[in-house]
Chimera marker file (.cmm) of the C-alpha trace (Angstrom):
<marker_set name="trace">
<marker id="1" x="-44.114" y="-89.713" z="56.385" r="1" g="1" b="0" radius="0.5"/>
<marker id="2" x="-43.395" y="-92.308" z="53.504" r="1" g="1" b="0" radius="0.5"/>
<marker id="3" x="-44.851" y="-95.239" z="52.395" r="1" g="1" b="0" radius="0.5"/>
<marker id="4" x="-41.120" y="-97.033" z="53.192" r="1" g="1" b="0" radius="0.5"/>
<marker id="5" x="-41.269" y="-95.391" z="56.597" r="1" g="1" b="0" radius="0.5"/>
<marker id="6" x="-43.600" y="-98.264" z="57.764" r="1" g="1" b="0" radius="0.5"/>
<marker id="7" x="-41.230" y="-100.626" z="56.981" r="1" g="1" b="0" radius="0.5"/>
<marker id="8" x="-38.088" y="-99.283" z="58.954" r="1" g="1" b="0" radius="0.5"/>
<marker id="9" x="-37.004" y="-101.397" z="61.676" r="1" g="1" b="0" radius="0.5"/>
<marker id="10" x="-35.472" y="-98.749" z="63.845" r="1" g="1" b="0" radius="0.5"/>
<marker id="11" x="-36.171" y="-95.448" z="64.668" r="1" g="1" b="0" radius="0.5"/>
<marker id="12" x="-34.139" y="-92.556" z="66.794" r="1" g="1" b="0" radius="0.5"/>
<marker id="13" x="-36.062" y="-89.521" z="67.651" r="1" g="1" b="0" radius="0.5"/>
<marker id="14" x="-33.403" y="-85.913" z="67.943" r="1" g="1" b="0" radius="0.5"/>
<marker id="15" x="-33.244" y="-82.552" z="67.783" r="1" g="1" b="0" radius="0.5"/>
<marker id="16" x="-33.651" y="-82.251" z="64.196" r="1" g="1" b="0" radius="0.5"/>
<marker id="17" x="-34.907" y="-85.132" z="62.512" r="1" g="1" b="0" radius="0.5"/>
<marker id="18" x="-37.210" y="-84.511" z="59.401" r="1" g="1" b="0" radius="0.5"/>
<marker id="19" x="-40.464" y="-85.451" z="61.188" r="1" g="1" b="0" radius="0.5"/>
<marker id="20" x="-41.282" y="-83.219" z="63.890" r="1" g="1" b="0" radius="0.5"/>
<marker id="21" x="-43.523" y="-86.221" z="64.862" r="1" g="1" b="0" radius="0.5"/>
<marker id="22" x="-40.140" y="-87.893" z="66.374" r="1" g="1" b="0" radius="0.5"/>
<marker id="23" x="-38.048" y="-84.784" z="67.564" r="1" g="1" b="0" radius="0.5"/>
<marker id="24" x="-37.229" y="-84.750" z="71.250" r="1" g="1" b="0" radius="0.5"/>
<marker id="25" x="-39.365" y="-83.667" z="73.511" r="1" g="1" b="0" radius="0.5"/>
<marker id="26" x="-38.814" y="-81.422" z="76.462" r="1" g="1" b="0" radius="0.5"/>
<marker id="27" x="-40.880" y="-81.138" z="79.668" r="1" g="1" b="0" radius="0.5"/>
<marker id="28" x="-41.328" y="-79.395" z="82.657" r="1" g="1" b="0" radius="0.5"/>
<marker id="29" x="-40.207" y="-82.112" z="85.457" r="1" g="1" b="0" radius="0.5"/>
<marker id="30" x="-37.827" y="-83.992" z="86.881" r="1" g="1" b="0" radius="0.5"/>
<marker id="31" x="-35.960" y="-86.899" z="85.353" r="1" g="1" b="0" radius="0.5"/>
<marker id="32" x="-36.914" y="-88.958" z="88.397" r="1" g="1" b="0" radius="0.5"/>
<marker id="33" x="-40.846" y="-87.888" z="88.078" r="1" g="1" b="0" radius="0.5"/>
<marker id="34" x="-40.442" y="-88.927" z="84.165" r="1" g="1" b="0" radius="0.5"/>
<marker id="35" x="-38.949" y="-91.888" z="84.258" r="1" g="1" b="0" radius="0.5"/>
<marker id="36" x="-40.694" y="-93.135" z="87.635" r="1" g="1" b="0" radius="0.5"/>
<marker id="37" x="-43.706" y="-92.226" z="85.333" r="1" g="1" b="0" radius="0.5"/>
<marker id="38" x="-42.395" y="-93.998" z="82.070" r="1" g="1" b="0" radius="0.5"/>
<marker id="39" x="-41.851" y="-97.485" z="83.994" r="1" g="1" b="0" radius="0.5"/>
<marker id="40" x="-45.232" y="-97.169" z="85.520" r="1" g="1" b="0" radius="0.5"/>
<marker id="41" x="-47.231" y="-96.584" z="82.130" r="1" g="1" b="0" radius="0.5"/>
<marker id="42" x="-44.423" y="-99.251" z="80.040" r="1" g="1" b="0" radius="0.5"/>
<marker id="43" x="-45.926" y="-101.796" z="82.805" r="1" g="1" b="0" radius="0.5"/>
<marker id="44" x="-49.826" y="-100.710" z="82.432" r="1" g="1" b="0" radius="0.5"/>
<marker id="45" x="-49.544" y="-101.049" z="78.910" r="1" g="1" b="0" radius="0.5"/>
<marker id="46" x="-48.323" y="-105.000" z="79.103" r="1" g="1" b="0" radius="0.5"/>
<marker id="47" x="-44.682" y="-104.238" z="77.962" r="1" g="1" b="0" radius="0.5"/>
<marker id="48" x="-41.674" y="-105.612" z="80.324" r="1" g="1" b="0" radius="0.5"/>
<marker id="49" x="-38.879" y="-103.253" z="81.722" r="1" g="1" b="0" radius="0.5"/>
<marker id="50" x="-35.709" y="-104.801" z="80.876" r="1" g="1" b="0" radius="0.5"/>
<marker id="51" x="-33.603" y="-102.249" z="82.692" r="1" g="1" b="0" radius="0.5"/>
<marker id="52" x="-33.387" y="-98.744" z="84.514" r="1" g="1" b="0" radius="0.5"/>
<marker id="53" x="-30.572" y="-96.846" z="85.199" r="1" g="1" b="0" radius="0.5"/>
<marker id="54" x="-31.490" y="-93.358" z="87.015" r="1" g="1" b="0" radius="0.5"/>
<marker id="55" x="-27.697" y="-92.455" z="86.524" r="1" g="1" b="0" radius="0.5"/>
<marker id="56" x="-27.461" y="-92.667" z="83.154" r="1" g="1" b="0" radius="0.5"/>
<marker id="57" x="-31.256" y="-91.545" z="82.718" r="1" g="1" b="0" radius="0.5"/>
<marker id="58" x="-31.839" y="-94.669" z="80.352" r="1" g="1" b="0" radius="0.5"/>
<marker id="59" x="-34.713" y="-97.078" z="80.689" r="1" g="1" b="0" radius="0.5"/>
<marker id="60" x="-35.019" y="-100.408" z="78.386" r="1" g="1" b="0" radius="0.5"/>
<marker id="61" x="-38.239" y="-101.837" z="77.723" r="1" g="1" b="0" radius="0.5"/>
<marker id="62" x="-39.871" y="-104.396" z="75.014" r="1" g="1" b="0" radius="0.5"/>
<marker id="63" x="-43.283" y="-105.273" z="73.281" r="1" g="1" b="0" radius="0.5"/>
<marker id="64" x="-44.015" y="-107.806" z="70.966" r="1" g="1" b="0" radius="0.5"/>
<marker id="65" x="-41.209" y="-107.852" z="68.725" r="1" g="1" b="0" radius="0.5"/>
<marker id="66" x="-39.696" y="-104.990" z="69.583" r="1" g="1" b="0" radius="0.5"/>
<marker id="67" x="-37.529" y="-103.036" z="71.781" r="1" g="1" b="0" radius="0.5"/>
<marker id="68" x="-36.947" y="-99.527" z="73.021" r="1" g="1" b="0" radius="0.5"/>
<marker id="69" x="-34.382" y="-97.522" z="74.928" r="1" g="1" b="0" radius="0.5"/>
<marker id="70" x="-35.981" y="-94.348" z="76.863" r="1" g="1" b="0" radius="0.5"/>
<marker id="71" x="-33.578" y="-91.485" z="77.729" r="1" g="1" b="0" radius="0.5"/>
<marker id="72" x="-34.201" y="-88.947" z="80.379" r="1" g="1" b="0" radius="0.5"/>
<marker id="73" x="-31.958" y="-86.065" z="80.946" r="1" g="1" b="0" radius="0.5"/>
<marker id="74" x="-32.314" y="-82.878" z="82.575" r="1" g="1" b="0" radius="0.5"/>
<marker id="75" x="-30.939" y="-79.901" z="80.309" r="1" g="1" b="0" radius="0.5"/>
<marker id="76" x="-31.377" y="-76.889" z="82.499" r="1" g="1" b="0" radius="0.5"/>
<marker id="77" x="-33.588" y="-76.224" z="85.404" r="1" g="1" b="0" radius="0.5"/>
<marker id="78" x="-36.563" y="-76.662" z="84.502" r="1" g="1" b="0" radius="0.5"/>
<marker id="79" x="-35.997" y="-79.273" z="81.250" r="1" g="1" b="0" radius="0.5"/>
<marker id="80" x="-36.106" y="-82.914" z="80.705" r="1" g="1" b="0" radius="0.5"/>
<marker id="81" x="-35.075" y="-83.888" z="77.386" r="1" g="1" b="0" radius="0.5"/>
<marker id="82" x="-36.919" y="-87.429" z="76.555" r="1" g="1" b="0" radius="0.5"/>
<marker id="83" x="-35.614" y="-89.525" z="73.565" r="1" g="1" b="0" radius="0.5"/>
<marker id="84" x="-36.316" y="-92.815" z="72.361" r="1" g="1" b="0" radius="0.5"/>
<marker id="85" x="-34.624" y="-95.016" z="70.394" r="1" g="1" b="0" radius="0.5"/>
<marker id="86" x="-37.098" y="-98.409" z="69.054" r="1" g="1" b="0" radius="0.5"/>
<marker id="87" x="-36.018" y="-101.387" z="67.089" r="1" g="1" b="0" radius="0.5"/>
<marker id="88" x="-37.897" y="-104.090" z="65.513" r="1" g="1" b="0" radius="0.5"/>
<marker id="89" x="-37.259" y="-108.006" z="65.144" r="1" g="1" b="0" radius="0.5"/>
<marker id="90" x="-38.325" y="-107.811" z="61.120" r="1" g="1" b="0" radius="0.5"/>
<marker id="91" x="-39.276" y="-105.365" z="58.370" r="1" g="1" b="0" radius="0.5"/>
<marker id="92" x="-43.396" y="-106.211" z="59.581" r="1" g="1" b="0" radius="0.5"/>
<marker id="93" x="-44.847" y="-105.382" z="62.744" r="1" g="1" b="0" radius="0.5"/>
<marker id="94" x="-45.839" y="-102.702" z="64.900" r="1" g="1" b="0" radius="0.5"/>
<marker id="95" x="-45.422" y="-99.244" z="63.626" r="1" g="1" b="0" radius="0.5"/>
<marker id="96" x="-42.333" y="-98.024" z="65.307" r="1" g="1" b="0" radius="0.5"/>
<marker id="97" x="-43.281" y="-94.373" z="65.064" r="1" g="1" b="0" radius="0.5"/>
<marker id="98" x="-46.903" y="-94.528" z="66.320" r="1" g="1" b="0" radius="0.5"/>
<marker id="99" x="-45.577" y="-96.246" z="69.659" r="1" g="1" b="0" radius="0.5"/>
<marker id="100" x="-43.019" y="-93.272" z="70.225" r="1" g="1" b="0" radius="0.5"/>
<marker id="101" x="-46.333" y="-90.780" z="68.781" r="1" g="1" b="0" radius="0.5"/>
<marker id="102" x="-48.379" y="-92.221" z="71.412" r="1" g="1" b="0" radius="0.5"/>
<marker id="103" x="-46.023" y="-92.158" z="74.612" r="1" g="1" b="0" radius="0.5"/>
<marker id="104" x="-45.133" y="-88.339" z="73.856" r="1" g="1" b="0" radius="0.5"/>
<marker id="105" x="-48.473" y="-87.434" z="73.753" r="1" g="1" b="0" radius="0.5"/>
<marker id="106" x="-49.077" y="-89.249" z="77.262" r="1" g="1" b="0" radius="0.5"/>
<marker id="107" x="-45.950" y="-87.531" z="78.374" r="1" g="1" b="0" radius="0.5"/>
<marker id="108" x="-48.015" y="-84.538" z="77.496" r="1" g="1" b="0" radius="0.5"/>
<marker id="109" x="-50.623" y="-85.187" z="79.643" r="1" g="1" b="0" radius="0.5"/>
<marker id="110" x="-49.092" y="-85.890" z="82.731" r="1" g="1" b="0" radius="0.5"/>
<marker id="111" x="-46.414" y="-83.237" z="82.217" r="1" g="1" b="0" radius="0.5"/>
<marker id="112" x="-46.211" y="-79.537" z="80.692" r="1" g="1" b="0" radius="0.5"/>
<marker id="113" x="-44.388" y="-79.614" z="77.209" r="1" g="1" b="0" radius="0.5"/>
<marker id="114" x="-41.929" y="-77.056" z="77.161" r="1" g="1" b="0" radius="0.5"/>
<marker id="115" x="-40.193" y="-77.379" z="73.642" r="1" g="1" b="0" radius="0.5"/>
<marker id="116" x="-40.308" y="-79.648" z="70.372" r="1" g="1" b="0" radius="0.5"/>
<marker id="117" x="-36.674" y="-80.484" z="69.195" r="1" g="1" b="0" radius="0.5"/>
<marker id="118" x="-35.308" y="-76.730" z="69.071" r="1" g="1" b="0" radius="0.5"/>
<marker id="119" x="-38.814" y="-74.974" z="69.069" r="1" g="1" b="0" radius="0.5"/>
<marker id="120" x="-40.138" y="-73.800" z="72.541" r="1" g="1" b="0" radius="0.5"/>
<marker id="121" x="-43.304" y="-74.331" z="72.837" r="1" g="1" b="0" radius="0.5"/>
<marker id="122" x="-45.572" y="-72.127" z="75.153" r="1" g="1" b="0" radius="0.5"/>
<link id1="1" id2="2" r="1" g="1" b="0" radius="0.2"/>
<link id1="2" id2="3" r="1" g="1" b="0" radius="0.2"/>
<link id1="3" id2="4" r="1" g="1" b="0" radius="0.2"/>
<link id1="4" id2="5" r="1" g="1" b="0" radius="0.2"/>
<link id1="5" id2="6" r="1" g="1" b="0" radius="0.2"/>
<link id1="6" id2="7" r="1" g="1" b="0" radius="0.2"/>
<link id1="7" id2="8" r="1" g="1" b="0" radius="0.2"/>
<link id1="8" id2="9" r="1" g="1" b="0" radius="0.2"/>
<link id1="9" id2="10" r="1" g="1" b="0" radius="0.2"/>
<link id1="10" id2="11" r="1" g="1" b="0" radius="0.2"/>
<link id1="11" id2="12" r="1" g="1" b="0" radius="0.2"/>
<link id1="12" id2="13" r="1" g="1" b="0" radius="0.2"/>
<link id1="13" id2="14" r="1" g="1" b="0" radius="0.2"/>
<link id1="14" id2="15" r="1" g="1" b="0" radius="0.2"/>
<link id1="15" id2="16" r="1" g="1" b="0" radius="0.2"/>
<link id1="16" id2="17" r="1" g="1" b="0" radius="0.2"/>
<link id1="17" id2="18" r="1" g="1" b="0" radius="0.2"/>
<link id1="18" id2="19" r="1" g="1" b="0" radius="0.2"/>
<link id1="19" id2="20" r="1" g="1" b="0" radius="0.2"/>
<link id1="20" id2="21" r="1" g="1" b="0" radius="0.2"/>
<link id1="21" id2="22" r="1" g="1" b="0" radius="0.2"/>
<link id1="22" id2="23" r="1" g="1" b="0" radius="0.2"/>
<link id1="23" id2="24" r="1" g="1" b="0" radius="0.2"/>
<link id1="24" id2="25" r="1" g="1" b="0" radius="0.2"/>
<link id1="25" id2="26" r="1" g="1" b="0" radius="0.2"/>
<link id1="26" id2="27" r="1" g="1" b="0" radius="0.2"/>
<link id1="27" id2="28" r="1" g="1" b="0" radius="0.2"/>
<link id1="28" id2="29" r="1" g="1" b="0" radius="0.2"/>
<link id1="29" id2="30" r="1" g="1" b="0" radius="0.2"/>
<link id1="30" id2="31" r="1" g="1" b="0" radius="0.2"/>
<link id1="31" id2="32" r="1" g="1" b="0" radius="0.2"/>
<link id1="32" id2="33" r="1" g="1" b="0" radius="0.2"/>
<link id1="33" id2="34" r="1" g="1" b="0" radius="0.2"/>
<link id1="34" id2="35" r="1" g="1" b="0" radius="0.2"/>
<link id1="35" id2="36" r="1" g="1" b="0" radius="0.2"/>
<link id1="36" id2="37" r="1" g="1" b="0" radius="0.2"/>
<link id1="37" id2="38" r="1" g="1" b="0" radius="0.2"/>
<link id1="38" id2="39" r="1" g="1" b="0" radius="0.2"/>
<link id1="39" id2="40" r="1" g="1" b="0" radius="0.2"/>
<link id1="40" id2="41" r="1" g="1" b="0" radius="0.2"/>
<link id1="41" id2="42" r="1" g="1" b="0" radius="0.2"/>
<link id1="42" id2="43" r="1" g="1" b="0" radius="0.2"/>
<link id1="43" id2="44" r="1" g="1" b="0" radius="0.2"/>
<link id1="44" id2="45" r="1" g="1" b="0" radius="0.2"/>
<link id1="45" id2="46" r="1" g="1" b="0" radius="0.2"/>
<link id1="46" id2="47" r="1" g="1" b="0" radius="0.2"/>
<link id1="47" id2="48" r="1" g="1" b="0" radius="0.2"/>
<link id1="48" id2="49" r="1" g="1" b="0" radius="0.2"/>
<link id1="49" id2="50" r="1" g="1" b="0" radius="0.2"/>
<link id1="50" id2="51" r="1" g="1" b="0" radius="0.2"/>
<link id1="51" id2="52" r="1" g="1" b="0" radius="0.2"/>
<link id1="52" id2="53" r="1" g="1" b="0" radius="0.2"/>
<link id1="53" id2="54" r="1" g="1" b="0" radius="0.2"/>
<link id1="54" id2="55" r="1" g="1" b="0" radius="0.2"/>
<link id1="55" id2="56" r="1" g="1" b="0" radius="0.2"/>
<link id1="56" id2="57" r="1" g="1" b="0" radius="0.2"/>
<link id1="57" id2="58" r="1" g="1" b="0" radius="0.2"/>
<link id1="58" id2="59" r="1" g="1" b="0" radius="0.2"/>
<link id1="59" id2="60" r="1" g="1" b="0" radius="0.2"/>
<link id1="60" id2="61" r="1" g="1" b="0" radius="0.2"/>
<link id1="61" id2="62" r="1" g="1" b="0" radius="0.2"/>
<link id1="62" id2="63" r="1" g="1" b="0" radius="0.2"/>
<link id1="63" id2="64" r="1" g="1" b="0" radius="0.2"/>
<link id1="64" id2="65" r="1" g="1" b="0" radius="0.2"/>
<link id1="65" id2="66" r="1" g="1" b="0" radius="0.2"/>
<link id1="66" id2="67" r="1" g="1" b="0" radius="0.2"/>
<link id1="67" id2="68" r="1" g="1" b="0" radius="0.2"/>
<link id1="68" id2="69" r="1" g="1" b="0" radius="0.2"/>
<link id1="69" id2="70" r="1" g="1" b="0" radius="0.2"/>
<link id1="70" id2="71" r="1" g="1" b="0" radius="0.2"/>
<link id1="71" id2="72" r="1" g="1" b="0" radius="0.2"/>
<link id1="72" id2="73" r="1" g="1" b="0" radius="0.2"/>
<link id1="73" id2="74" r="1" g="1" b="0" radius="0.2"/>
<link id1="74" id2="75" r="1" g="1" b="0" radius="0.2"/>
<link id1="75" id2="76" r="1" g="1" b="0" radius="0.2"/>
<link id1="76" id2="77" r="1" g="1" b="0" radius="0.2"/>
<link id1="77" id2="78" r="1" g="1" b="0" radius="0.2"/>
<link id1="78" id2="79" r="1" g="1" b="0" radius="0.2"/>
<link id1="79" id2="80" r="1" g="1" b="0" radius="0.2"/>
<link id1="80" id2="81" r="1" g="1" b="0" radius="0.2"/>
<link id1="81" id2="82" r="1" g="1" b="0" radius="0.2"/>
<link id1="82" id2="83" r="1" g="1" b="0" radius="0.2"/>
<link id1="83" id2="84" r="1" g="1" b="0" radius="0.2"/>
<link id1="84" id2="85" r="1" g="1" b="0" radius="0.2"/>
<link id1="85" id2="86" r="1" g="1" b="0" radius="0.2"/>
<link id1="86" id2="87" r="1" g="1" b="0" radius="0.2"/>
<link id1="87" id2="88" r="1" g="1" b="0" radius="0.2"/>
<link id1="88" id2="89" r="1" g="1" b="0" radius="0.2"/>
<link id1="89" id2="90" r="1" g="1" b="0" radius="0.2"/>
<link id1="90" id2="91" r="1" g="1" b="0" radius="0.2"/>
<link id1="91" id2="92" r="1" g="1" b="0" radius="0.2"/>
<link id1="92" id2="93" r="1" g="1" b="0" radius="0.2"/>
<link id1="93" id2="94" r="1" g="1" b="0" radius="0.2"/>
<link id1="94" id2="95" r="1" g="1" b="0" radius="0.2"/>
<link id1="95" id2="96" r="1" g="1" b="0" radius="0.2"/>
<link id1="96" id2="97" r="1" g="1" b="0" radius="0.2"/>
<link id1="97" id2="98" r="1" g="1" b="0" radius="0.2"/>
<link id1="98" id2="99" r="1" g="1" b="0" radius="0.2"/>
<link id1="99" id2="100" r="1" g="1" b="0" radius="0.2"/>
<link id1="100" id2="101" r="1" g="1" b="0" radius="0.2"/>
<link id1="101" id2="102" r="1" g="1" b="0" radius="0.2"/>
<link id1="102" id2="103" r="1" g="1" b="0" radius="0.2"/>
<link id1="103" id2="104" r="1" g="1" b="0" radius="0.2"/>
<link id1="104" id2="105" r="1" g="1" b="0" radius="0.2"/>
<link id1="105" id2="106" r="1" g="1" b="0" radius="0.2"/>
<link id1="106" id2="107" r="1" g="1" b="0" radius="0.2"/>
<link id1="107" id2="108" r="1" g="1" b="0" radius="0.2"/>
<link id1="108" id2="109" r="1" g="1" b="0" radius="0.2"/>
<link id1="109" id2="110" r="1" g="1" b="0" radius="0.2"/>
<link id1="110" id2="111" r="1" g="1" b="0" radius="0.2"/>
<link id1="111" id2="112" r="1" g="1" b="0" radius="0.2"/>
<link id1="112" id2="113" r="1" g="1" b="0" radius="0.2"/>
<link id1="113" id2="114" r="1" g="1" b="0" radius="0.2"/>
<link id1="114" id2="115" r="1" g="1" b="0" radius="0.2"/>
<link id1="115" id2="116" r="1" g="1" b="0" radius="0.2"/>
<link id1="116" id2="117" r="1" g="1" b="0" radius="0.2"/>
<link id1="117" id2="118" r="1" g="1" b="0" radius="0.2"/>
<link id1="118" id2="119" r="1" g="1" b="0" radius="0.2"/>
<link id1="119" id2="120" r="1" g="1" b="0" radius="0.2"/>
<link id1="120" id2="121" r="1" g="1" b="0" radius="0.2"/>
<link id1="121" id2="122" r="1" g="1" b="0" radius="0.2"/>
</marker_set>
């Protein structure tokens, strides 16, 4: 990570992006059991859900000056592909990639990580 990496004011994890820190993650659930489990947590940690729609798999949600789009897509039987997508009101403020850090590693613990952008992880 760079020192101007702090100061971006949005952020898309994928597949491939240069930090494996924001690749997508893949776990071993349902979309419904994720994102039933991503509005749950948004709303324990004091953030507001703007929107959910199960069809789509999206889920919208802000902080304190910020915003973030969660999407939840099955890939195969036993995948769910989770990306985010976080923007920020001005160049200072939360750090964009510790907030996406920190819900994939409490996706972790509630579900079984299968793969890391194109790396399976067992």
């Amino acid at each position: 990570m760079g020192v101007f990496d702090k100061f971006q004011t949005h952020i898309q994890t994928d597949d491939s992006h240069k930090q494996e820190a924001l690749r997508t993650r893949y776990y071993a659930a349902s979309p419904n059991a994720v994102m039933k489990w991503l509005e749950e947590t948004i709303k324990k940690e004091g953030q507001t859900v703007r929107r959910v729609d199960a069809d789509r798999g999206e889920l919208a949600f802000q902080g304190d000056g910020w915003d973030a789009l969660a999407t939840v897509i099955q890939v195969d039987g036993g995948r769910t592909a989770v990306d985010f997508t976080l923007n920020r009101d001005s160049r200072f403020g939360p750090d964009l990639r510790q907030i996406v850090v920190t819900y994939y590693e409490a996706l972790q613990q509630k579900f079984p990580l299968r793969a890391i952008g194109n790396k399976t992880v067992e």
